[in-house]
N, CA, C and O of each residue as an XYZ file, in Angstrom:
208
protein
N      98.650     74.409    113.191
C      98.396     75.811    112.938
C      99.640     76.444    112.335
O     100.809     76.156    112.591
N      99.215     77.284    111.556
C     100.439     77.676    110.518
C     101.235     79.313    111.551
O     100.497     79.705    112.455
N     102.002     79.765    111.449
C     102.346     81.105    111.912
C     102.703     81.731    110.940
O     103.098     81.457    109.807
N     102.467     82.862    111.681
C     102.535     84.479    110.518
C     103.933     84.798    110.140
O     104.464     85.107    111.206
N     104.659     84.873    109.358
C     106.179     85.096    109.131
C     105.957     87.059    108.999
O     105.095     87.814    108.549
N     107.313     87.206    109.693
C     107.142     88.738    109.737
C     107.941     89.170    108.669
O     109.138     89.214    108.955
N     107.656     89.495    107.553
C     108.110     89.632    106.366
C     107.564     91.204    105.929
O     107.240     92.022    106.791
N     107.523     91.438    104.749
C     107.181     92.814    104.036
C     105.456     92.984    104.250
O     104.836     93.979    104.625
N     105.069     91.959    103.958
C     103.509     92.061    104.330
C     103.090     92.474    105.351
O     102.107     93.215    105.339
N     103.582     92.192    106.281
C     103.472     91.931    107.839
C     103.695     93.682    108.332
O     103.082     94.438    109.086
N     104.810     93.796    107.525
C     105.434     95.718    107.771
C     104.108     96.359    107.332
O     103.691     97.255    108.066
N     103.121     95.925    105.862
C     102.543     96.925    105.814
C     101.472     96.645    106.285
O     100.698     97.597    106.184
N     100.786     95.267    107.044
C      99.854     95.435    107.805
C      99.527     96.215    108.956
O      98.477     96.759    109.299
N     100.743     96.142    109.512
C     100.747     97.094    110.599
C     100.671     98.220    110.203
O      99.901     98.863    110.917
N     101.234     98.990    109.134
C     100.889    100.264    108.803
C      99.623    100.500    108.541
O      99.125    101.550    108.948
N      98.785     99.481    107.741
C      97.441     99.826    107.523
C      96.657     99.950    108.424
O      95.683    100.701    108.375
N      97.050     99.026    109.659
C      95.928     99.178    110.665
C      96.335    100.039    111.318
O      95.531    100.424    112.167
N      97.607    100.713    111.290
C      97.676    101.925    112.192
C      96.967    103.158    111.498
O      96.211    103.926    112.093
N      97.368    103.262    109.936
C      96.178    104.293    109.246
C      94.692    104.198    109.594
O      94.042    105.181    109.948
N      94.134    102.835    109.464
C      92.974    102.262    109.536
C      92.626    102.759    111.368
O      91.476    103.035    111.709
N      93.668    102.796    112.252
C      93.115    102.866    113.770
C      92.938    104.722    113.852
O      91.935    105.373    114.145
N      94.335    105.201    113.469
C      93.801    106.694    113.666
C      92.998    107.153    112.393
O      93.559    108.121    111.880
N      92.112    106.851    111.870
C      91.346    107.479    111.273
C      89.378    107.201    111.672
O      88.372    107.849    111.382
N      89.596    106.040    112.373
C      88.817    105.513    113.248
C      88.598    106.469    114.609
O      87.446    106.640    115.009
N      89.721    107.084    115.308
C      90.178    107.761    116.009
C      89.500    109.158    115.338
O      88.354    109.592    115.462
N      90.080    109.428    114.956
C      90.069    111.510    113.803
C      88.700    111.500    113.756
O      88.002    112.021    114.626
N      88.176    110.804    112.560
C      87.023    111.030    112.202
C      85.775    110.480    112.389
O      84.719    111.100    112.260
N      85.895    109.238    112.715
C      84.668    108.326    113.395
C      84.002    107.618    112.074
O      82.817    107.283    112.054
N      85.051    107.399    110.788
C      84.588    106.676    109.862
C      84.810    105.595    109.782
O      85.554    105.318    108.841
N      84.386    104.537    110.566
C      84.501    103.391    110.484
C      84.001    102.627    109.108
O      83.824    101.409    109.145
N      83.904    102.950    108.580
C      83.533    102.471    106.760
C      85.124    102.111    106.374
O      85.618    100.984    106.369
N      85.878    103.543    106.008
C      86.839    103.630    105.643
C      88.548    103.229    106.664
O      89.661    103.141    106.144
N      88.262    103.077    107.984
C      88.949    102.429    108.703
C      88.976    100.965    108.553
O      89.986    100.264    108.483
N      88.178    100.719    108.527
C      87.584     98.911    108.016
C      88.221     98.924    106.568
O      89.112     98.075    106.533
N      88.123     99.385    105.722
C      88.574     99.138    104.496
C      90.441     99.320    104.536
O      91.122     98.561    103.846
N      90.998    100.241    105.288
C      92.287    100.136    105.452
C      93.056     98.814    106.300
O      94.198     98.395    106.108
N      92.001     98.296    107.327
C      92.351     97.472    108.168
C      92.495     95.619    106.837
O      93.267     94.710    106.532
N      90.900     96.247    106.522
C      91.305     94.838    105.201
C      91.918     94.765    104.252
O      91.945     93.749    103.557
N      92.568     95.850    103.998
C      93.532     95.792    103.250
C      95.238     95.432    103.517
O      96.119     94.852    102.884
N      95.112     96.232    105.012
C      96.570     95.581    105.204
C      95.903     93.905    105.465
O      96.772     93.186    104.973
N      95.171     93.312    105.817
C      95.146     91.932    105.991
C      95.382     90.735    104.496
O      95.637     89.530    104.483
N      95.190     91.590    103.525
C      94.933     91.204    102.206
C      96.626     90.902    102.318
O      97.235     89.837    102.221
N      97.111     92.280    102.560
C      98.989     91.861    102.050
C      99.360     90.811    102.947
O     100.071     89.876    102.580
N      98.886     90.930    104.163
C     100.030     89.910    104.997
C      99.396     88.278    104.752
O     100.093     87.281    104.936
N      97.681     88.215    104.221
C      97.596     86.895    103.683
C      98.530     86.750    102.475
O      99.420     85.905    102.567
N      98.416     87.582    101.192
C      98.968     86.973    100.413
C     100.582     87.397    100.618
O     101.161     87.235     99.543
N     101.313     87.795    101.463
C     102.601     87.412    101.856
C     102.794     86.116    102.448
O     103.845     85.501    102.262
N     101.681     85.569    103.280
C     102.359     84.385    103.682
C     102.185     83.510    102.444
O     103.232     83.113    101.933
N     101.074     83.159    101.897
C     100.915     82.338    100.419
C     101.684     82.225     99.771
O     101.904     81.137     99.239
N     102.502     83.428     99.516
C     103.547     83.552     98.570
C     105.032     82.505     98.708
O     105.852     81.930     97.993
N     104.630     82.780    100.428
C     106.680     81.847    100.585
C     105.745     80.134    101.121
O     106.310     79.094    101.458
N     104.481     80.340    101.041
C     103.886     78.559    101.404
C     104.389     77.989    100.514
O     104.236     76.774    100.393
Protein backbone atom coordinates (compact mmCIF):
# COMPACT_ATOMS: atom_id res chain seq x y z
CA UNK A 1 0.00 0.00 0.00
CA UNK A 2 1.33 3.24 -1.12
CA UNK A 3 1.06 6.41 1.56
CA UNK A 4 -0.12 9.84 1.10
CA UNK A 5 2.98 12.29 1.17
CA UNK A 6 1.95 15.55 2.86
CA UNK A 7 3.00 17.87 0.29
CA UNK A 8 1.13 21.03 -1.43
CA UNK A 9 -1.72 18.84 -2.54
CA UNK A 10 -2.36 17.48 0.63
CA UNK A 11 -2.47 21.50 2.07
CA UNK A 12 -5.15 22.07 -0.40
CA UNK A 13 -7.13 19.04 0.20
CA UNK A 14 -7.69 19.83 3.43
CA UNK A 15 -8.73 23.21 2.55
CA UNK A 16 -11.24 21.92 0.14
CA UNK A 17 -12.83 19.67 2.37
CA UNK A 18 -12.93 22.16 4.97
CA UNK A 19 -14.78 24.62 2.31
CA UNK A 20 -16.62 21.53 1.06
CA UNK A 21 -17.59 20.61 5.13
CA UNK A 22 -18.81 24.17 6.12
CA UNK A 23 -20.83 24.71 3.29
CA UNK A 24 -22.44 21.35 3.83
CA UNK A 25 -22.87 22.83 7.31
CA UNK A 26 -24.33 26.74 6.10
CA UNK A 27 -26.41 25.69 3.52
CA UNK A 28 -27.37 22.05 3.23
CA UNK A 29 -25.98 21.86 -0.41
CA UNK A 30 -24.60 18.81 -0.61
CA UNK A 31 -24.29 18.96 -4.55
CA UNK A 32 -21.79 21.64 -4.22
CA UNK A 33 -19.99 20.37 -0.99
CA UNK A 34 -19.35 17.09 -2.86
CA UNK A 35 -17.94 18.91 -5.71
CA UNK A 36 -15.41 20.88 -3.39
CA UNK A 37 -14.61 17.69 -1.48
CA UNK A 38 -13.68 16.08 -5.14
CA UNK A 39 -11.85 18.45 -5.98
CA UNK A 40 -9.52 18.79 -3.23
CA UNK A 41 -9.15 14.85 -3.80
CA UNK A 42 -8.26 15.47 -7.51
CA UNK A 43 -5.07 17.69 -6.17
CA UNK A 44 -3.81 15.41 -3.56
CA UNK A 45 -4.20 12.35 -6.25
CA UNK A 46 -2.44 14.10 -8.78
CA UNK A 47 0.19 15.40 -6.16
CA UNK A 48 1.08 12.09 -5.25
CA UNK A 49 1.44 10.93 -9.18
CA UNK A 50 3.47 13.64 -9.73
CA UNK A 51 6.59 12.72 -7.23
CA UNK A 52 5.60 8.54 -8.15
Amino acid sequence: MKRIKFGAGFTIFILFFGIGTVLAFQSKNWVEATFWVIIGIVFLVADNLKKA
